[in-house]
C-alpha positions in Angstrom: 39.8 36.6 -16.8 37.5 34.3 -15.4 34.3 33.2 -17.5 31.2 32.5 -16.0 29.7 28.9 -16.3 25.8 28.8 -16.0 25.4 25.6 -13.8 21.8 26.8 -12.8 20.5 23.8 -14.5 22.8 21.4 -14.3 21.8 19.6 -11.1 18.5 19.7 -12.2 19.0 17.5 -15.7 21.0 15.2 -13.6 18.5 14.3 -11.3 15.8 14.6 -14.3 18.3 11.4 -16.0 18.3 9.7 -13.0 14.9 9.7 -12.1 13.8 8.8 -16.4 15.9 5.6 -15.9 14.7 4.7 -12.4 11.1 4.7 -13.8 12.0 1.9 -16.6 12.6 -0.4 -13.4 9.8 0.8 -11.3 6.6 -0.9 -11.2 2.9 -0.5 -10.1 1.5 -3.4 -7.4 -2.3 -3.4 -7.5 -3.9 -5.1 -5.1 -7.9 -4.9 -6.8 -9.8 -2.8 -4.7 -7.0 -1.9 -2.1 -5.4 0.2 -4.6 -1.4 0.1 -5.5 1.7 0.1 -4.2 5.4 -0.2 -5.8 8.0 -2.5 -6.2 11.0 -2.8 -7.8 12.7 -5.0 -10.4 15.9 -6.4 -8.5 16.6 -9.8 -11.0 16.5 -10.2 -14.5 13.5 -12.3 -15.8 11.1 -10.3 -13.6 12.3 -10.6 -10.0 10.8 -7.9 -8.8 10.5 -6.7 -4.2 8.0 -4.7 -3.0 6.6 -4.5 0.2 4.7 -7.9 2.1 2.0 -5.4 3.3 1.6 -4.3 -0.6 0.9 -8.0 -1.3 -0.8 -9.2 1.7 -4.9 -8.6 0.7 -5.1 -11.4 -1.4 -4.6 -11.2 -5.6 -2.1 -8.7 -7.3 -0.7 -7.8 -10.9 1.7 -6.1 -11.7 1.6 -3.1 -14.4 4.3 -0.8 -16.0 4.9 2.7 -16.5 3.7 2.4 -20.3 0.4 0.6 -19.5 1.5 -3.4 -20.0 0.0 -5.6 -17.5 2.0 -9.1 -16.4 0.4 -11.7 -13.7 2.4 -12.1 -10.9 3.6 -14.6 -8.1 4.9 -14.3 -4.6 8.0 -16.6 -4.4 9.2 -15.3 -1.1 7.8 -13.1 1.7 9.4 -11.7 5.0 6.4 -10.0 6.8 8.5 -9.0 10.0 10.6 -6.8 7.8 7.9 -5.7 5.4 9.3 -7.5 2.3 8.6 -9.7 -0.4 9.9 -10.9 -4.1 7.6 -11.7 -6.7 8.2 -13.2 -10.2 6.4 -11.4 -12.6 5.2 -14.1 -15.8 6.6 -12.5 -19.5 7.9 -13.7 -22.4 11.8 -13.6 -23.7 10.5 -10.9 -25.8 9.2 -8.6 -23.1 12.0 -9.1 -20.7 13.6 -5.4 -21.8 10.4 -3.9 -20.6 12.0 -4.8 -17.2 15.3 -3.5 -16.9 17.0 -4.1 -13.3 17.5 -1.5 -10.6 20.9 -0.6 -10.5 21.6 -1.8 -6.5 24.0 0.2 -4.8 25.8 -0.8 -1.0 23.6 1.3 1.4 26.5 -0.1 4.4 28.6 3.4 3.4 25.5 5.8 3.6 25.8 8.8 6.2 23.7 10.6 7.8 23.2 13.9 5.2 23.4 12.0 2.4 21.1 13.1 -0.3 18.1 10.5 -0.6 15.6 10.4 -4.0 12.6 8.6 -3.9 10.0 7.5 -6.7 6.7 5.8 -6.7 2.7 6.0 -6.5 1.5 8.4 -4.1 -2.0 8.8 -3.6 -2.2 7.5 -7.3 0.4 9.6 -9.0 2.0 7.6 -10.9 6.1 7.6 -11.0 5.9 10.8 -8.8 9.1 11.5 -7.4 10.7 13.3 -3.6 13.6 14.3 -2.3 15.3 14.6 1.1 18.0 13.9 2.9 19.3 11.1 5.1 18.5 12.1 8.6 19.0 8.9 11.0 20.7 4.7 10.5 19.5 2.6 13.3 17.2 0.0 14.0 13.8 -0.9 14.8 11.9 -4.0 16.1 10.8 -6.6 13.9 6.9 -7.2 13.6 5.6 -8.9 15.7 8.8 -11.2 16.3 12.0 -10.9 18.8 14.9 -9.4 17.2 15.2 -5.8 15.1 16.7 -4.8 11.8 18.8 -1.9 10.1 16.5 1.0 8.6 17.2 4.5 6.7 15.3 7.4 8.2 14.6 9.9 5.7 13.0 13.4 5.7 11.7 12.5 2.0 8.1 12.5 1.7 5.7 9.1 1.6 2.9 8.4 1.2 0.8 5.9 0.2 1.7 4.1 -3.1 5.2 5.0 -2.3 5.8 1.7 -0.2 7.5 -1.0 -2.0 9.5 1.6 -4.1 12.9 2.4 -4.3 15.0 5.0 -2.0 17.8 5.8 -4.1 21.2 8.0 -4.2 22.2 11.4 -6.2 23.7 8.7 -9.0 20.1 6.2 -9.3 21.2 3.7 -7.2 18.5 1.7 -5.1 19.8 2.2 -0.9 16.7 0.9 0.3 13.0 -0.2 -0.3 10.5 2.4 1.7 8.0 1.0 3.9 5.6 2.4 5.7 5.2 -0.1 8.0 8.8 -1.1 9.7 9.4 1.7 12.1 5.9 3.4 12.5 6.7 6.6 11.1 7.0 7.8 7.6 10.5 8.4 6.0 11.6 4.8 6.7 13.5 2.5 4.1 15.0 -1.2 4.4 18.6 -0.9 3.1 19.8 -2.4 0.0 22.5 -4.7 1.1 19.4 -6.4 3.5 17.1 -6.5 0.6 20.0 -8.3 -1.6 20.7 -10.7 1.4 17.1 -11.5 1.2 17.0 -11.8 -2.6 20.5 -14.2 -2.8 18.7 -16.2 -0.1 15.7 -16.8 -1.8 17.0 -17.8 -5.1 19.5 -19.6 -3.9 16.7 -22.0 -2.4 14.9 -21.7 -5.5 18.2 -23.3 -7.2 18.8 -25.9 -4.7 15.1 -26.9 -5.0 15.7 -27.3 -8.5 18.5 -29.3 -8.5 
């Protein structure tokens, strides 16, 4: 005989895992005035991407989940693709308050893939969505020749959303949402352009350095 397994509530503590541990790398982006956006920590030591458009009003901060506030500076900002890294300024000491995203290879997403996203909207802090993956393709870059790879989503956004992370049914970051890039809401940058973007950047940073 067969016994019944109550799996009512299983899916439902899974995501409730994943989406506890994607808030310990999620962060708020205020802007003063212009209110917040997200942003995500992608490097240890506070390497944190976000939206350009999220940073682009003048001064910023960034603040966590639990209330601490860190100053902030933009190291590296693609405005045609709606991106940019900032460095937050800690301590050794606080440098576990900013765990890093686990980053997963958006090139083997399909379309139907489950998509989870988490961020500010309209002020609600850590607030969370879910959808599916409904179109890869491309758009046109802002305001410049050329176009780049986005994630179409039927999740929800809205704003305070942009900046954060689109993730899969296991936590791991696919794509940044934007809000910008594409026109339309639903739209993410994927992970491995973000991480080509990221390499780049500190990779300059190091030769600089040297």
């Amino acid at each position: 005989m067969i016994t019944p397994i109550d799996l009512s509530n299983t899916f439902a503590e899974s995501l409730s895992g994943v989406f506890e541990r994607a808030g310990r790398s999620l962060v708020i982006v205020e802007s003063g005035r212009h209110g917040a956006g997200a942003g995500v920590v992608w490097r240890p030591r506070g390497i944190i991407v976000t939206n350009y458009h999220v940073i682009s009003r003048g001064k910023f901060h960034i603040r966590l989940l639990n209330g601490k506030q860190y100053p902030a500076s933009l190291i590296a900002r693609r405005p045609e693709i709606d991106l940019a890294i900032l460095q937050a300024e800690i301590s050794q000491n606080d440098d576990p308050d900013l765990p890093v995203a686990p980053i997963a290879d958006s090139r083997g997403l399909r379309i139907g893939h489950i998509a989870l996203a988490i961020g500010h909207p309209w002020g609600q802090m850590g607030a969370v969505s879910a959808g599916i993956i409904s179109g890869l393709g491309s758009v046109p870059f802002q305001g410049e020749p050329g176009s780049i790879q986005v994630i179409r989503t039927d999740v929800g956004l809205a704003p305070g959303n942009s900046g954060g992370p689109l993730m899969n049914a296991h936590g791991g970051v696919i794509g940044i949402n934007t809000m910008i890039v594409g026109g339309d809401l639903g739209v993410a940058i994927p992970s491995h352009l973000v991480e080509a973007f990221v390499e780049e950047t500190l990779g300059e940073r190091l030769r600089q350095a040297m």
